[in-house]
GUPA-31261 format. One record per residue (C-alpha): x, y, z; residue in one letter; residue number from 1. Coordinates in steps of 0.02 Angstrom, whole numbers, plus 50000, padded with zeros to 5 digits. Example, Ala and Ser with C-alpha at 12.3 -4.5 7.8 and 13.67 -1.06 7.14 Angstrom:
// GUPA-31261
(lumlum (50615, 49775, 50390), A, 1);
(lumlum (50684, 49947, 50357), S, 2);
***
This chain:
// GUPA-31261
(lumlum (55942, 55422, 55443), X, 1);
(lumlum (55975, 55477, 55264), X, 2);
(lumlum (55835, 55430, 55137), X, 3);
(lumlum (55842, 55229, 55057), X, 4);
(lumlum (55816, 55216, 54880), X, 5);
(lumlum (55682, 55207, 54786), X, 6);
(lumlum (55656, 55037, 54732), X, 7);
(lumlum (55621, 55001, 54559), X, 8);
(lumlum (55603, 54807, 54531), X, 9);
(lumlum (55524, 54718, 54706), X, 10);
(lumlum (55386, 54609, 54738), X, 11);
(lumlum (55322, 54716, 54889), X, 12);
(lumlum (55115, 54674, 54901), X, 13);
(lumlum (54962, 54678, 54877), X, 14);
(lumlum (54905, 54871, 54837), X, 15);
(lumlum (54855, 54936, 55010), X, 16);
(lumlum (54781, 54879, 55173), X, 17);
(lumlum (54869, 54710, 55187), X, 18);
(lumlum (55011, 54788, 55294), X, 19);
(lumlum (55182, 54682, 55316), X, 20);
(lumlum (55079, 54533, 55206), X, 21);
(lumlum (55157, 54414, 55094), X, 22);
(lumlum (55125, 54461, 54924), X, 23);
(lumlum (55015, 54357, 54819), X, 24);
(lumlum (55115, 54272, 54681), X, 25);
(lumlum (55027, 54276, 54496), X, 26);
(lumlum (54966, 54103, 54508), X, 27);
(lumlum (54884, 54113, 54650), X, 28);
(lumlum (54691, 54126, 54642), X, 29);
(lumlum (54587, 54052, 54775), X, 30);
(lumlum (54629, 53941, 54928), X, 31);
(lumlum (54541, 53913, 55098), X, 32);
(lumlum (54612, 53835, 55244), X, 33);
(lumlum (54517, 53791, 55397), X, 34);
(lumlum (54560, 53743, 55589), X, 35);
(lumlum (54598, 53562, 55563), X, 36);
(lumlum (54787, 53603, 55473), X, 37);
(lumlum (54909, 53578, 55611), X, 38);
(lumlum (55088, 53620, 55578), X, 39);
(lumlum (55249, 53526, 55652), X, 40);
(lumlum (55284, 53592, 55825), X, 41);
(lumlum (55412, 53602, 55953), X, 42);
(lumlum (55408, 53588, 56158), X, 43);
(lumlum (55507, 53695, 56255), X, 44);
(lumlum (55497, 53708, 56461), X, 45);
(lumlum (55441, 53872, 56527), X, 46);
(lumlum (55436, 53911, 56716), X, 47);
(lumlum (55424, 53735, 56760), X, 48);
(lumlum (55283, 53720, 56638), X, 49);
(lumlum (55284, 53628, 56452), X, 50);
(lumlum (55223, 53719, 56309), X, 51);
(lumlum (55209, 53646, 56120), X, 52);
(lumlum (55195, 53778, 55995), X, 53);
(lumlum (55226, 53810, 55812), X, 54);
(lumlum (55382, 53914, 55836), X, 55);
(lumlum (55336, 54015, 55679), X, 56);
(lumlum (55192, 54162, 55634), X, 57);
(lumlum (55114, 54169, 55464), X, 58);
(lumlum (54964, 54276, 55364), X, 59);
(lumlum (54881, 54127, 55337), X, 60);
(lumlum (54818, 53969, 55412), X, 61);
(lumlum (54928, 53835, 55374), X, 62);
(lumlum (55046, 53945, 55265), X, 63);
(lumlum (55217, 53983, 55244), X, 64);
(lumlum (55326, 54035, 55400), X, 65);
(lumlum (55348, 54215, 55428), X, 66);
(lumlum (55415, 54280, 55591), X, 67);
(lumlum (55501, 54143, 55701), X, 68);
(lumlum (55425, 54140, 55872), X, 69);
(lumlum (55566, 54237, 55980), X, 70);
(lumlum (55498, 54288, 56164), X, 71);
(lumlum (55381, 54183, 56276), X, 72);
(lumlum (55308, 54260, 56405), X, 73);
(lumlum (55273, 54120, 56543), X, 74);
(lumlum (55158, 54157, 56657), X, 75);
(lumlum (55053, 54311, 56583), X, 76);
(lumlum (54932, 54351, 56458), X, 77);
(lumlum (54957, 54473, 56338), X, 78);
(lumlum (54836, 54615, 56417), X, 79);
(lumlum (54977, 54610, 56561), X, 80);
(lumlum (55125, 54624, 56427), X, 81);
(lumlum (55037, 54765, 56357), X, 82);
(lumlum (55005, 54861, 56528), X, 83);
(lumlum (55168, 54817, 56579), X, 84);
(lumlum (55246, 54887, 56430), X, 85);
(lumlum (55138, 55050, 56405), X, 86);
(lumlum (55179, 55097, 56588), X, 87);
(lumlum (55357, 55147, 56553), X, 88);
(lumlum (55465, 55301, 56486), X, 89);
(lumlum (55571, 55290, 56342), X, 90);
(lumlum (55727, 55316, 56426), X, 91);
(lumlum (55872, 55164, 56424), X, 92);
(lumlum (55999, 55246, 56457), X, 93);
(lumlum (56038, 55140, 56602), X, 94);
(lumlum (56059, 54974, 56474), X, 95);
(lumlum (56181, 55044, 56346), X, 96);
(lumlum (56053, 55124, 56225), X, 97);
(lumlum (56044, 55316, 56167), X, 98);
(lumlum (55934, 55441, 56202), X, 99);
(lumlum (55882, 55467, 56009), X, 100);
(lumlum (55747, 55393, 55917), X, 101);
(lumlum (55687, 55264, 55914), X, 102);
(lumlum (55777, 55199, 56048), X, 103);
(lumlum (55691, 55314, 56164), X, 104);
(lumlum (55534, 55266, 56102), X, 105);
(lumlum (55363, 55219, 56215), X, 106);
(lumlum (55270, 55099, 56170), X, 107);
(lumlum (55093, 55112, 56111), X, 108);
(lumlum (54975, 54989, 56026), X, 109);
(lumlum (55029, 54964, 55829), X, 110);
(lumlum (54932, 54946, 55660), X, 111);
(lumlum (54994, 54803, 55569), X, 112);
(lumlum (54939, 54638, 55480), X, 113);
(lumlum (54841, 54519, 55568), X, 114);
(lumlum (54951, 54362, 55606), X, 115);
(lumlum (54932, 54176, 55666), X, 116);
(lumlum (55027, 54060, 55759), X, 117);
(lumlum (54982, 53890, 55859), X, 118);
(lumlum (55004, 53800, 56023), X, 119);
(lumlum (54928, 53639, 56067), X, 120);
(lumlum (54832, 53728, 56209), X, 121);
(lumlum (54743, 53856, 56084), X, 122);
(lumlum (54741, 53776, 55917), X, 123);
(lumlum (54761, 53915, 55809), X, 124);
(lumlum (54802, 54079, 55879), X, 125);
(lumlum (54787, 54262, 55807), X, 126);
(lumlum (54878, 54410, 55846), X, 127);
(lumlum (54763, 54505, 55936), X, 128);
(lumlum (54883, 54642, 56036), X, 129);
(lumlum (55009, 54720, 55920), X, 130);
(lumlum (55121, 54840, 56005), X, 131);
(lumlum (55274, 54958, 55923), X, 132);
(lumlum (55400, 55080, 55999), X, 133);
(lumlum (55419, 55217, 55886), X, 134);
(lumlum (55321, 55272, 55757), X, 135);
(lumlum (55243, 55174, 55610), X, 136);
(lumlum (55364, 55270, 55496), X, 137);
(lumlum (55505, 55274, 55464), X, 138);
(lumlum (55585, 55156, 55603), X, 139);
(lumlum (55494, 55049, 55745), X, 140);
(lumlum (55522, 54910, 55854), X, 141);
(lumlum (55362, 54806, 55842), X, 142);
(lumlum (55304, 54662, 55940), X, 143);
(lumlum (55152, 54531, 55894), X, 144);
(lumlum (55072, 54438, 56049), X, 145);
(lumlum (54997, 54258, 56026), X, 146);
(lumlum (54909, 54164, 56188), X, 147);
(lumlum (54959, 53986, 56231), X, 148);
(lumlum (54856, 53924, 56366), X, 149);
(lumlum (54916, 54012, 56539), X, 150);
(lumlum (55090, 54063, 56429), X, 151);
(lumlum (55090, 54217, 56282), X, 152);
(lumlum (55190, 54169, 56134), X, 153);
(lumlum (55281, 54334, 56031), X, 154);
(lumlum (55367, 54390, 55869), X, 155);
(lumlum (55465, 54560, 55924), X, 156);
(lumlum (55564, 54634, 55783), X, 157);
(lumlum (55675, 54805, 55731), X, 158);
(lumlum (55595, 54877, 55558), X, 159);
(lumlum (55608, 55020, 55429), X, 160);
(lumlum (55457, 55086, 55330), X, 161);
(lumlum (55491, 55031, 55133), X, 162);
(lumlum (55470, 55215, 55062), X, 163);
(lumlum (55313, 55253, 54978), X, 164);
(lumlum (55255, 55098, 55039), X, 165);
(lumlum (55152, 55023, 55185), X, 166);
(lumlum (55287, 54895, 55213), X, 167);
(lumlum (55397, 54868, 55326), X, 168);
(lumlum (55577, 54760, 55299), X, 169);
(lumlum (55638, 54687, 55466), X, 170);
(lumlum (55812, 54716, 55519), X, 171);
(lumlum (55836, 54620, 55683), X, 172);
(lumlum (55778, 54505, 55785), X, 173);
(lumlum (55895, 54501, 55901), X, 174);
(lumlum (55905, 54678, 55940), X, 175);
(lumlum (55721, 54690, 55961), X, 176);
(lumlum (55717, 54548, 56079), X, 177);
(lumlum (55846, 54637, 56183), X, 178);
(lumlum (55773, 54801, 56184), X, 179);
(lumlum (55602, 54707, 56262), X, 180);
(lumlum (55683, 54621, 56374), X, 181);
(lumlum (55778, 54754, 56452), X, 182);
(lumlum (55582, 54846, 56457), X, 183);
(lumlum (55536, 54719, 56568), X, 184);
(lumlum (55666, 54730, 56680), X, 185);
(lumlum (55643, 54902, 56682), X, 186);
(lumlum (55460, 54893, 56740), X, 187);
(lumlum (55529, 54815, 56892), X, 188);
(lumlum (55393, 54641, 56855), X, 189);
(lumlum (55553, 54530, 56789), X, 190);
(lumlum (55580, 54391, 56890), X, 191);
(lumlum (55681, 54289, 56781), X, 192);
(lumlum (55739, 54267, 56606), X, 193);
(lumlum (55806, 54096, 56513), X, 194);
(lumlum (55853, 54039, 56366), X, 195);
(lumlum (55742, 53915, 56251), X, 196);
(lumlum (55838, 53787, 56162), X, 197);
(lumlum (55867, 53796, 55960), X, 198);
(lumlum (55686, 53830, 55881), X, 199);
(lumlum (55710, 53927, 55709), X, 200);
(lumlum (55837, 53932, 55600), X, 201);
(lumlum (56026, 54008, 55647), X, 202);
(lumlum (56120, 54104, 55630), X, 203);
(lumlum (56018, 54195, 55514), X, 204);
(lumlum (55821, 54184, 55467), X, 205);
(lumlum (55758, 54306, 55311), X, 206);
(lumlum (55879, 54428, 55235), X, 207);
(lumlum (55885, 54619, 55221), X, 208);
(lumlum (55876, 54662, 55029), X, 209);
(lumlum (56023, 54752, 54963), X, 210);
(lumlum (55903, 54914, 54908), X, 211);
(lumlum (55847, 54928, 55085), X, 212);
(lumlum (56018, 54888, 55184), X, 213);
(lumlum (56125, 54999, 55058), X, 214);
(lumlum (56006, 55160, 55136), X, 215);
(lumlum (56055, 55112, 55313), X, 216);
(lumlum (56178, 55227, 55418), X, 217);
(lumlum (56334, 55145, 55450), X, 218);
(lumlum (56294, 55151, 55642), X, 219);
(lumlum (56124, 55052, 55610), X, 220);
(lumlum (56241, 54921, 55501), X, 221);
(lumlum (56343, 54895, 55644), X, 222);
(lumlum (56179, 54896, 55756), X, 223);
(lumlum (56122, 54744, 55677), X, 224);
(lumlum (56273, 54662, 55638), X, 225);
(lumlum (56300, 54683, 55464), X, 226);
(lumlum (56435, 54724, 55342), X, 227);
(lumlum (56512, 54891, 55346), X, 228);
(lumlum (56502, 54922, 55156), X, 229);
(lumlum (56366, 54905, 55010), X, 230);
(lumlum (56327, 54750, 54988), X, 231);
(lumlum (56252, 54677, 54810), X, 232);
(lumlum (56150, 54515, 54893), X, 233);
(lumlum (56006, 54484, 55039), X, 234);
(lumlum (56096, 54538, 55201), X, 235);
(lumlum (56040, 54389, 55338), X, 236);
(lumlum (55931, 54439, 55493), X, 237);
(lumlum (56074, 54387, 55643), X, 238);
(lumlum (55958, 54242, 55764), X, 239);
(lumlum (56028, 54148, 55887), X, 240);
(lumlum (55858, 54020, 55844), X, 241);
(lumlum (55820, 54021, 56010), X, 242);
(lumlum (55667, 54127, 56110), X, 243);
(lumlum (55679, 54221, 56259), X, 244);
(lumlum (55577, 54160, 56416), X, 245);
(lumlum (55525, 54302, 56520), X, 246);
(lumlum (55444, 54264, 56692), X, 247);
(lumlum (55356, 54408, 56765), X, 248);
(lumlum (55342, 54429, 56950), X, 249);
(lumlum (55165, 54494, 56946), X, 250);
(lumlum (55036, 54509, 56791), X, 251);
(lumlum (54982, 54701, 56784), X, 252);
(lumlum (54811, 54725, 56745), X, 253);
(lumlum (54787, 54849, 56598), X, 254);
(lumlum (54700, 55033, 56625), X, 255);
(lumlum (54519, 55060, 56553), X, 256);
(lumlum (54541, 55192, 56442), X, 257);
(lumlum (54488, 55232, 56254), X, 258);
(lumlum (54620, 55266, 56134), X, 259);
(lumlum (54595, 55348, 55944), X, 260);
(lumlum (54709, 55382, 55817), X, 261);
(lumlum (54721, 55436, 55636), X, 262);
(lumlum (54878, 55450, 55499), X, 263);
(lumlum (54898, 55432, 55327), X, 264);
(lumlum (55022, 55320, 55216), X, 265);
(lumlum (55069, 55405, 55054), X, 266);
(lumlum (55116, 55269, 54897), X, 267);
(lumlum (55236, 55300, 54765), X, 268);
(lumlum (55292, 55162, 54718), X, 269);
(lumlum (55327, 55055, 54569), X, 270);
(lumlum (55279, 54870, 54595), X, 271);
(lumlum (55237, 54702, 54493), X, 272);
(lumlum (55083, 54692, 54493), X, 273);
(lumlum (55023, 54605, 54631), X, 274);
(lumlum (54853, 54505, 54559), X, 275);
(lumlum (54784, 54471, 54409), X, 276);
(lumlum (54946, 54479, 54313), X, 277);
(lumlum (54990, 54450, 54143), X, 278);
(lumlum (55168, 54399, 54121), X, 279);
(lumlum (55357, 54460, 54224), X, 280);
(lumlum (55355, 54650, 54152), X, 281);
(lumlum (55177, 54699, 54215), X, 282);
(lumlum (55217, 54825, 54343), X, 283);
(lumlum (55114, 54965, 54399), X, 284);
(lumlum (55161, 55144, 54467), X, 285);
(lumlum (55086, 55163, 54621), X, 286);
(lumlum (55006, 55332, 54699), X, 287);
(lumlum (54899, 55407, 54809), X, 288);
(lumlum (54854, 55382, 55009), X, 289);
(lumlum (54762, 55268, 55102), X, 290);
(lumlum (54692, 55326, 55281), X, 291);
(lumlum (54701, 55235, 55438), X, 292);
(lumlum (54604, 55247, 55573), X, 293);
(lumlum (54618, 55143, 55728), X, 294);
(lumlum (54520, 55133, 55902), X, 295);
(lumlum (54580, 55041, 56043), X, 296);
(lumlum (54455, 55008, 56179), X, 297);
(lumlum (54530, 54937, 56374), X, 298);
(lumlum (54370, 54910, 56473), X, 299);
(lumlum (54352, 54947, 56660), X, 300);
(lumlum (54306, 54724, 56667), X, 301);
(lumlum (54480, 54685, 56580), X, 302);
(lumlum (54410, 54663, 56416), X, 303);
(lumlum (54527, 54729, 56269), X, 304);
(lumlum (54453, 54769, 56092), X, 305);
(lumlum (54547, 54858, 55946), X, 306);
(lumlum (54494, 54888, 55768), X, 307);
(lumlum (54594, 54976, 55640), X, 308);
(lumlum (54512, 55026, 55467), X, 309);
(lumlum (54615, 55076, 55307), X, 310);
(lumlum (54546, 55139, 55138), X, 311);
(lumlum (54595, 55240, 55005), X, 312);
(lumlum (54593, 55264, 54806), X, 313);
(lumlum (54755, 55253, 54734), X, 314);
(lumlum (54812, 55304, 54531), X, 315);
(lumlum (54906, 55136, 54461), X, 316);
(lumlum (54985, 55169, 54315), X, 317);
(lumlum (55080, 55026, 54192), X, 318);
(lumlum (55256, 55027, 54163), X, 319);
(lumlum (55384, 54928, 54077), X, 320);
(lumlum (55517, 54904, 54213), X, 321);
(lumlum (55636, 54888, 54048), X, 322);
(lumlum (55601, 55022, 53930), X, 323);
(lumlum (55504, 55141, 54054), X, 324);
(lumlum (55356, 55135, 53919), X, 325);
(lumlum (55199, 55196, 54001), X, 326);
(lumlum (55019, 55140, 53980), X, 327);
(lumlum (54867, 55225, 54023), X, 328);
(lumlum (54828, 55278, 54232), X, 329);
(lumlum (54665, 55169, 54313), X, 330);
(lumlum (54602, 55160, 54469), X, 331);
(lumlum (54602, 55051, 54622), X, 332);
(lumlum (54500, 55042, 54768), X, 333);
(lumlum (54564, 54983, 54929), X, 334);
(lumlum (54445, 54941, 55128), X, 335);
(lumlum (54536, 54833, 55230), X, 336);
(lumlum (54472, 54808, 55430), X, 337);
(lumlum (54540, 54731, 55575), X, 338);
(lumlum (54455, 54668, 55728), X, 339);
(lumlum (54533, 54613, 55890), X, 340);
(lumlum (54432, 54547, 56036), X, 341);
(lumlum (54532, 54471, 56218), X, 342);
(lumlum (54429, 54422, 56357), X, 343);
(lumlum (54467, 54294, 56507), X, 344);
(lumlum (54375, 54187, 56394), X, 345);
(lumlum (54408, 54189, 56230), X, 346);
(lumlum (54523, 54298, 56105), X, 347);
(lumlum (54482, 54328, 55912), X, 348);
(lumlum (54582, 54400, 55776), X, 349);
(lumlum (54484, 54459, 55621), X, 350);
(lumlum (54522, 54552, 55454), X, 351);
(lumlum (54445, 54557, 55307), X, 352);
(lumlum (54539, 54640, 55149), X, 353);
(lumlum (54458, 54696, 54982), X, 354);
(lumlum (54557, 54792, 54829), X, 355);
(lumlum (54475, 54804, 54691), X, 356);
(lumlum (54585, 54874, 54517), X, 357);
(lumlum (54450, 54988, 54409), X, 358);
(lumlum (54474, 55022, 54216), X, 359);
(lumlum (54478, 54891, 54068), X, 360);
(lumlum (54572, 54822, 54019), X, 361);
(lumlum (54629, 54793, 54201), X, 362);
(lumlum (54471, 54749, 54323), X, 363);
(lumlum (54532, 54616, 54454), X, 364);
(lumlum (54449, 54592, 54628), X, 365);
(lumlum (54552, 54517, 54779), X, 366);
(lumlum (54445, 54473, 54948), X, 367);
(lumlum (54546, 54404, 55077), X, 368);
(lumlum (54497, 54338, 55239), X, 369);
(lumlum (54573, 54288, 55393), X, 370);
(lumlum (54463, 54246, 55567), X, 371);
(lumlum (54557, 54124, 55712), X, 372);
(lumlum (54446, 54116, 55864), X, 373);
(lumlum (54418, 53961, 55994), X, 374);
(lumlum (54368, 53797, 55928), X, 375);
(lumlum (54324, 53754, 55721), X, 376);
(lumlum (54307, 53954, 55687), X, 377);
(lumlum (54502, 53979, 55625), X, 378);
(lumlum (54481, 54004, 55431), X, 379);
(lumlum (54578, 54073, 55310), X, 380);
(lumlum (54565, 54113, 55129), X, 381);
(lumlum (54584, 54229, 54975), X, 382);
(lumlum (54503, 54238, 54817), X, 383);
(lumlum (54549, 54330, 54651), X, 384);
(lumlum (54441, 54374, 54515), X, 385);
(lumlum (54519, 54435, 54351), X, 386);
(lumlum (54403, 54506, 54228), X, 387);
***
């Protein structure tokens, strides 16, 4: 895959940790949302069984849509998705796919930003398995699991790293919800697959911004279903609005182990700047590296528990996106963590985000916050401090 330009003028995110988040717009200073915000929902039949579910993900309680809801698993929780789908090769051949990355990927568990979702039989829910095939750059498939009672509600989607970025821009649904599907009939546990009926938006949910889909390989375009040539508008992400139902035969239980793991995510960038900002033109250069670290922790009892930490000191710099006038380089501060807990009991999703900007006349402090666990405990909430 050739290199995708740099991109010059794009409302990306937040500096750092906040991985695949929704950027904060400049008006935006505090909110906090709590368990009692219930969105509109849909019921679908699953294996004989109803569900009602917001068919939707989102970064926040209660906020705007993000991923639409596209696989339900109906009879398994997501420790046996994940054992399931970290028991098998990389090779799918056998289903029309080629043996070059990433479609020869394995999967392994994924850093990326905490989500939420809801079903009647949960309240809120968080994303507390995140798995990807491939690696985190430059191309993955990546899949967020939600529970739902005795059902696991998902958001699996093909991405590309945004370079010099921790962001990723989807650029299917459908293909990702393929490639999963045919991994479960591959581990041999698939005992039937349907079809829900129209949930999201068709034939097209999101877009694929013409910076990003101009630095696609005309093999990828056709991949996805998109136009051959350049394109000067938002490409739209081909959905049918419908999810897959996947019945497994038998729930695999997962295999104790302890996993570790440590990478880095280089930034240059130029950006608007993404808090505390003072008018259209106030974007910031972008630099530096924030580390990862991630542990992943499958107990002998069946109890799953992940945490990935992220910090880092990055150079921002001001520039006028019009003149290319530069100002004087600060510093920023970036600690985001994320904490995952499943148990036959209970499952929590945690993360806590701070990114602080360092240097007058530019201080700012962002702390955001998001926690859904059983009962009243699912709270939301960001504040921004401009000095």
């Amino acid at each position: 895959m050739r290199k995708i330009p740099t991109l010059h003028a794009l409302a990306l995110a937040v500096l750092a940790g906040c991985v695949d988040q929704e950027p904060l717009s400049p008006d935006r200073r505090a909110f906090s949302v709590a368990e009692a915000v219930v969105p509109p929902t849909v019921a679908v039949t699953a294996a004989g069984q109803q569900l009602t579910f917001w068919p939707y993900t989102s970064a926040t309680i209660g906020g705007p849509e993000s991923d639409p809801i596209n696989v339900v698993f109906a009879n398994s929780d997501a420790r046996g998705v994940r054992a399931a789908l970290l028991s098998l090769d990389g090779n799918r051949t056998a289903f029309g796919m080629p043996n070059t990355p990433p479609f020869n990927c394995t999967w392994k568990d994924a850093v990326g930003g905490a989500q939420d979702s809801y079903a009647d039989a949960e309240g809120w829910t968080g994303s507390a398995v995140q798995l990807e095939c491939g690696d985190y750059a430059p191309m993955r498939f990546h899949v967020r699991l939600f529970p739902a009672g005795s059902a696991t509600l998902g958001n699996v989607h093909f991405e590309v790293i945004v370079p010099g970025t921790n962001q990723h821009a989807v650029l299917s649904w459908e293909l990702a919800e393929k490639l999963l599907t045919a991994d479960l009939a591959r581990s041999g546990l698939l005992a039937g697959v349907t079809q829900t009926q129209s949930i999201n938006p068709a034939p097209t949910f999101q877009g694929i911004i013409p910076q990003i889909y101009n630095g696609l390989p005309p093999a990828l375009r056709f991949l996805i279903g998109g136009p051959a040539g350049n394109v000067s508008t938002p490409v739209g992400i081909q959905t049918d609005g419908r999810a897959t139902v996947i019945t497994l035969s038998a729930t695999p239980q997962q295999q104790p182990g302890l996993v570790q793991r440590e990478f880095a995510i280089p930034f240059d960038q130029i950006i608007p700047k993404p808090f505390c900002s003072t008018g259209p033109l106030d974007y910031l250069r972008v630099q530096g590296t924030v580390n990862v670290k991630q542990t992943i922790n499958a107990t002998p009892s069946g109890n799953y528990m992940s945490m990935y930490h992220a910090s880092g000191s990055l150079d921002l710099t001001p520039i006028n996106p019009l003149t290319g006038e530069v100002g004087e380089t600060f510093r920023a501060q970036v600690n985001d963590i994320y904490r995952n807990l499943i148990t036959d009991q209970v499952t929590q999703t945690s993360n806590l985000s701070l990114q602080v900007m360092i240097g007058q006349p530019f201080n700012g402090v962002l702390h955001a916050s998001l926690h859904v666990g059983p009962g009243e405990s699912s709270v939301s909430s960001v504040d921004v401090k401009c000095n």
